[in-house]
C-alpha positions in Angstrom: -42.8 34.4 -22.7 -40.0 36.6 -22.8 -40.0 38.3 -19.4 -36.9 40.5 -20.3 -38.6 41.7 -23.8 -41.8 42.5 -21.1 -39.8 44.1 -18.8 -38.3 46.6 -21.0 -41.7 47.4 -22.4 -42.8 48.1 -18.8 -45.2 45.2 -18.0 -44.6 43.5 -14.9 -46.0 40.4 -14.4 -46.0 37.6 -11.7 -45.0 34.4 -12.6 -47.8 31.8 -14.3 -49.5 35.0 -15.3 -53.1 34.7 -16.4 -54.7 35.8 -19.7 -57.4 34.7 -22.3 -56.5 34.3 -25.5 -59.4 35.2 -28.2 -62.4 36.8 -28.0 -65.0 37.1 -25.0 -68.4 37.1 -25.7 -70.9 40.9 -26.0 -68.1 42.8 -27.1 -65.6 45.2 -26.0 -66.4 45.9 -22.7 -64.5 43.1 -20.7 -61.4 45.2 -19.4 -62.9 45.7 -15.9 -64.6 42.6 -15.5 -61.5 40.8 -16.1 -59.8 42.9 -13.5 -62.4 41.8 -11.0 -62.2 38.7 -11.4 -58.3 38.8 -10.8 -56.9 38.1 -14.8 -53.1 39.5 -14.3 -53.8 40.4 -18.1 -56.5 42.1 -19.1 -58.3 42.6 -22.5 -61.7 44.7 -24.4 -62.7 41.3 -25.3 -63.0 42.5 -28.9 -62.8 39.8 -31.7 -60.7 42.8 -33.4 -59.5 45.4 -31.4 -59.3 49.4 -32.4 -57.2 52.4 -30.9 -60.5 53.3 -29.4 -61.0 49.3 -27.6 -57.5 49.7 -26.5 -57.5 53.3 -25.0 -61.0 52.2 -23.1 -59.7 48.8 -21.9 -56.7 50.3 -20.5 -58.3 53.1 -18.3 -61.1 50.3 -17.4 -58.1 48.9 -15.4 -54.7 50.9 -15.9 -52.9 49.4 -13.7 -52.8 45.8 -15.4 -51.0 44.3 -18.4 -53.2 45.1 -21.6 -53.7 42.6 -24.4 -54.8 43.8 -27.6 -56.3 41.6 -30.6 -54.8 42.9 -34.0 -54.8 41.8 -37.6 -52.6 44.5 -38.3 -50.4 45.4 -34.8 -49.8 48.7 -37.0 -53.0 50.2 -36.0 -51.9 50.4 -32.4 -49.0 52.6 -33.0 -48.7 54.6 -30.3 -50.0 52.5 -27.7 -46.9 51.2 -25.3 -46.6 48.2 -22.9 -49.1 45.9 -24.8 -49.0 42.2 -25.2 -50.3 42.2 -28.7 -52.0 38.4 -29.6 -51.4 38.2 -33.2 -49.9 36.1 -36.6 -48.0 39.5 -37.7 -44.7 41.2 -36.7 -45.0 43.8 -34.2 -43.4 47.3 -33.8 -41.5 48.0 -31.6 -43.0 49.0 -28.3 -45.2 45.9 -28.4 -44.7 42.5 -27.1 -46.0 39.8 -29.9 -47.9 36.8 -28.2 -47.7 34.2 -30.5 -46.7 30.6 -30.8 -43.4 30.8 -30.1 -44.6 31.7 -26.2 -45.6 28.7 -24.0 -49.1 28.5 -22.8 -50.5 26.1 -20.1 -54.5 25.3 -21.8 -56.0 25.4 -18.2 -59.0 26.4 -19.4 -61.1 25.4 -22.4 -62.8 28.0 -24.6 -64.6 25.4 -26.8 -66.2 23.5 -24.0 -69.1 25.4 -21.7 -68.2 23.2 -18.6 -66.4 25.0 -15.7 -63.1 23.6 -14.4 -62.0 23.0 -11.4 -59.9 25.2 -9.7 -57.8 22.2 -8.1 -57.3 20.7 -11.7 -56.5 23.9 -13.3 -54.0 23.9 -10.1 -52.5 20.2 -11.1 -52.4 21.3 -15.0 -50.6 24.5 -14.2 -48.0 22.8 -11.6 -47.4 19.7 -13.9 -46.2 22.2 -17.2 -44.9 24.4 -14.5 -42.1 21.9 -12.9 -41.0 20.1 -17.0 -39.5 23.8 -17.6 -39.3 27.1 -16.3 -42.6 28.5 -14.5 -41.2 31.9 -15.6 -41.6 31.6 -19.0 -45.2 29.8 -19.0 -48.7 31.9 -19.5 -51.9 30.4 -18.2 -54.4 30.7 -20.4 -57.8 30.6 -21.5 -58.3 28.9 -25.2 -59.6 30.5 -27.8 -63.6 29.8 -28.3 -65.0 31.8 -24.9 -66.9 34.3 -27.2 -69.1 31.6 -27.9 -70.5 31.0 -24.0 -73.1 32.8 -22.3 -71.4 35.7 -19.7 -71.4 34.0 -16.5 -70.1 30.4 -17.7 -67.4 32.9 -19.1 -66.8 34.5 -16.0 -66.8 31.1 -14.1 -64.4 29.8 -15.9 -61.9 32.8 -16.0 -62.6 32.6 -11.7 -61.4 28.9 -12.0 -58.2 29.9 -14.0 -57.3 32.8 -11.7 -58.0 30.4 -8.3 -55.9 27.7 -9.8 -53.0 29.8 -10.9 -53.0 31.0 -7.7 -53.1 27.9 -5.8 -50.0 26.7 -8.3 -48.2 29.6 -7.4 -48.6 29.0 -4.0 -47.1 25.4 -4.4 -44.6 26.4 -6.1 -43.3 29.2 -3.4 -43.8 26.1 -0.6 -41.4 24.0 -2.5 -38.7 26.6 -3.2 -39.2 27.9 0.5 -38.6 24.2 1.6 -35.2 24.2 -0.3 
């Protein structure tokens, strides 16, 4: 992650930010439920998102990053401060997630057992001190959009407690410096 590209788009993140990467299963109506569950990034959920996913996933929760799923990031022209997952270049305006940004797998899309949060913790703080915690997302893998809803939402709790609990750590250590 390149905070100082995200910064100059105006999204403001904490550091070990969390996010899901692919889709989430029923659709395109995720941005909210995300929010409530405490993502620091949230998403429509959309396999493929539109203007229309985008515009209704940002006022679900406006006052959180915004990721957008794009063959083509053209489409979202117009749309500011998005975190764009995507293979293609990006215009400007748009930060492109792709794998040249480091990503902690703390959760696993393809498997429908729930982590625990203390693992997800030990995962997070083990990538987190072999470079810089800045520059690390916390994700969920690709592969959600095939799970029933509330293993979904289980999972994504288990990311956002152990991100938290890392972050914590991490603040105990540098306050004990």
């Amino acid at each position: 992650m390149r905070r100082d590209e995200l910064a100059a788009l105006g999204v403001q993140l904490p550091v070990l930010p969390t996010i899901v990467l692919g889709a989430l299963p029923g659709g395109a109506a995720w941005s909210a439920r995300l929010a409530r569950i405490g993502l620091d990034v949230t998403a429509s959920g959309a396999a493929e998102d539109t203007p229309a996913s985008v515009a209704a996933a940002r006022a679900a929760a406006p006052h959180l990053a915004l990721k957008a799923r794009v063959s083509d990031p053209r489409a979202l022209d117009g749309h500011r401060a998005l975190v764009v997952e995507t293979a293609a270049p990006v215009p400007a305006g748009l930060y492109r997630l792709g794998p040249d940004d480091d990503a902690v797998p703390a959760v696993d899309g393809a498997s429908a057992e729930v982590e625990e949060v203390m693992a997800v913790a030990r995962l997070t703080l083990g990538r987190a001190r072999s470079g810089a915690a800045s520059a690390l997302w916390v994700a969920a893998t690709p592969g959600l959009e095939r799970l029933p809803e509330d293993v979904v939402e289980a999972k994504l709790a288990a990311l956002v407690e152990g991100a938290r609990q890392a972050r914590l750590y991490l603040a105990k250590e540098q306050f004990e410096i």
